[in-house]
Each structure stands twice: as structure tokens, then as C-alpha cells.
N, C-alpha and C positions, 0 to 999 in steps of 0.2 A: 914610788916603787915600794913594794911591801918585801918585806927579809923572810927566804925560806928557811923555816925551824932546821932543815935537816943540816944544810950545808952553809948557813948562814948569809947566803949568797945574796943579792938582791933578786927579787922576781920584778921585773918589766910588766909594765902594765900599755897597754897598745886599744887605738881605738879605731873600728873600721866603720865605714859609711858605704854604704850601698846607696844609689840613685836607681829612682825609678820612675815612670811617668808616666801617669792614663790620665782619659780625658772624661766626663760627668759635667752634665747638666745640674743644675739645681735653682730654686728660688727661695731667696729669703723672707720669711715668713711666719711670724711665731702668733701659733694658736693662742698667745695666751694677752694679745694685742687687737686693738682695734683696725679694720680693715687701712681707714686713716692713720692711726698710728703706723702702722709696718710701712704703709706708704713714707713717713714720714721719714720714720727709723731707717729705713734701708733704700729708698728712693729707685733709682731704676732696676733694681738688684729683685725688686720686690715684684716687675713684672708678670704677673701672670703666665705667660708662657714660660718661664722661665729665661736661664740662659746657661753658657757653659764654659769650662775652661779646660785647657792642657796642663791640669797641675804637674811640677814636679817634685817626688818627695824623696827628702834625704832619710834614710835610717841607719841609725848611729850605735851599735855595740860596743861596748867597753867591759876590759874586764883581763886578767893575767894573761900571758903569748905564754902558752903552753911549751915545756923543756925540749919536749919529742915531736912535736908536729911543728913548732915555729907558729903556731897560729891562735888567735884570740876564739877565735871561731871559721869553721867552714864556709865558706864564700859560697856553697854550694849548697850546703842548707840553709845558708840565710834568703838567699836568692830564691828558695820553695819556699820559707815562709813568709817574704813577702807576696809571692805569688797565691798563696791560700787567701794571705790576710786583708791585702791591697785590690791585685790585679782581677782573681776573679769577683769578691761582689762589687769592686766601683768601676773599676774603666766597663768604660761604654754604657754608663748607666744613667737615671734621674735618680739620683739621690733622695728626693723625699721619693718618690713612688714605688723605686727597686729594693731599697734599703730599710729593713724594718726599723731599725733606729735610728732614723730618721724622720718617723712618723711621728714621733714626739718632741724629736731636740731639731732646733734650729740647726739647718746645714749650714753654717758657717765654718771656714777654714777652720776657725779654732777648733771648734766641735768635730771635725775632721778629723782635726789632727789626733783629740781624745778617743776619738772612736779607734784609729789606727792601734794609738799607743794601746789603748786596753784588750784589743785582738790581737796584741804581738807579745805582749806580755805571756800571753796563755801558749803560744808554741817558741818560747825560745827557751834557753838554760835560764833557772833564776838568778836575778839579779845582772843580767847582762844587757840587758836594754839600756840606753844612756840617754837616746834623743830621738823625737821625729822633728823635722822639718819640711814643710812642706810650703813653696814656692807657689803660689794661686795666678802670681802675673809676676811678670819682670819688676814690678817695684812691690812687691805685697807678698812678705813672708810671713808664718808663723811658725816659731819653734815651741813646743810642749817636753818636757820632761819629768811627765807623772806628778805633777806637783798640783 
């Protein structure tokens, strides 16, 4: 907890997580490898046709629960800007094909999850972003935190 200047009070610091879920295609496959090597590197992931999952991704705000609203931030703006940043360019999409930054960087979770974080950064209040998480299967998570 950080102390308000005015009333010397403590100000609460509070963290919300939105969950949210869509589904994309993709194949792993990095230009900068030999046909055999990705083969190697990434094995059935590296199929040609690709393939695709039900990710779910957690996004994690942090930051002061406001005196007068009770709230870290709006559930209801957060829930648009996932829907800007997530819902419409990935669910239902091929991620290298639909996605231009992915024409370059390997669609791997991780790389997911940095693409999220760095499109979420740009529509929220600064400095409020805390975490993406993003669930690719029932045992295969990745968390990023800008780092």
C-alpha cells in the first residue's frame, strides 16, 4: 500500500483479471531455420497445415482502487480493450496468415503473449498493466509481464 500525501491514509492497491478466450490456428515455424531444423525444433507443431487451439488468456491490471469509484479500473473498459486488442484480430484467425506480426516472429504462446502485452499497453491508463497469461492447453501456460 502506498500513504495518501493528503490525509496520510494508506491508499490500497487492488489487482483485477479479466479472462477471456478465442480460438487461432497457427504453425510453428521460423524463417530464419532450416526446413529440417523447424522440423526438429518444433515437431508436430511444425505441420504444414498447421493446427490450433482454444487459448485462454488471463489479463491482469494493477494499480490504486480509486476513493470515489471503489475501483482499480472499469471492468467495462477493460473488457473493450481486450476486445480491440485480443478478440477481434486473433479469435477465429491463422495467425501467421491473418496477423501481420506474425509474418516475421514465430507464433509461439510466448510471442503471443508479447504481441497481447504490447497492444494492450497502447489502450490502457499508463502503467496499469500487470500481467498477460495466457493458458495454450490445460498443462501449457505462459505468463509475460513486459520484461
Amino acid at each position: 500500500m502506498s500513504v495518501c500525501p493528503e490525509s496520510g491514509a494508506a491508499e490500497p492497491v487492488g489487482y483485477i483479471t479479466r479472462v477471456q478466450s478465442f480460438s487461432a490456428c497457427h504453425r510453428l515455424h521460423s524463417l530464419h531455420l532450416s526446413d529440417e531444423e523447424n522440423r526438429r525444433v518444433y515437431g508436430k507443431c511444425n505441420n504444414p497445415n498447421g493446427h490450433g487451439h482454444n487459448y485462454k488468456v488471463e489479463v491482469t491490471v494493477r494499480g490504486k482502487i480509486d476513493r470515489l469509484t471503489g475501483m482499480v479500473m472499469n471492468l467495462t473498459d477493460l473488457k473493450r480493450c481486450i476486445e480491440d486488442v485480443i478478440m477481434t484480430p486473433l479469435d477465429h484467425k491463422n495467425l501467421d496468415q491473418d496477423v501481420p506480426y506474425f509474418s516475421r516472429v514465430v507464433s509461439t504462446t510466448e510471442n503471443v503473449a508479447v504481441y497481447i502485452w504490447t497492444h494492450m499497453v497502447t489502450v490502457l491508463p499508463p502503467d496499469l498493466l500487470h500481467e498477460i497469461r495466457i493458458h495454450e492447453t490445460d498443462k501449457n501456460i505462459v505468463v509475460y509481464r513486459g520484461e
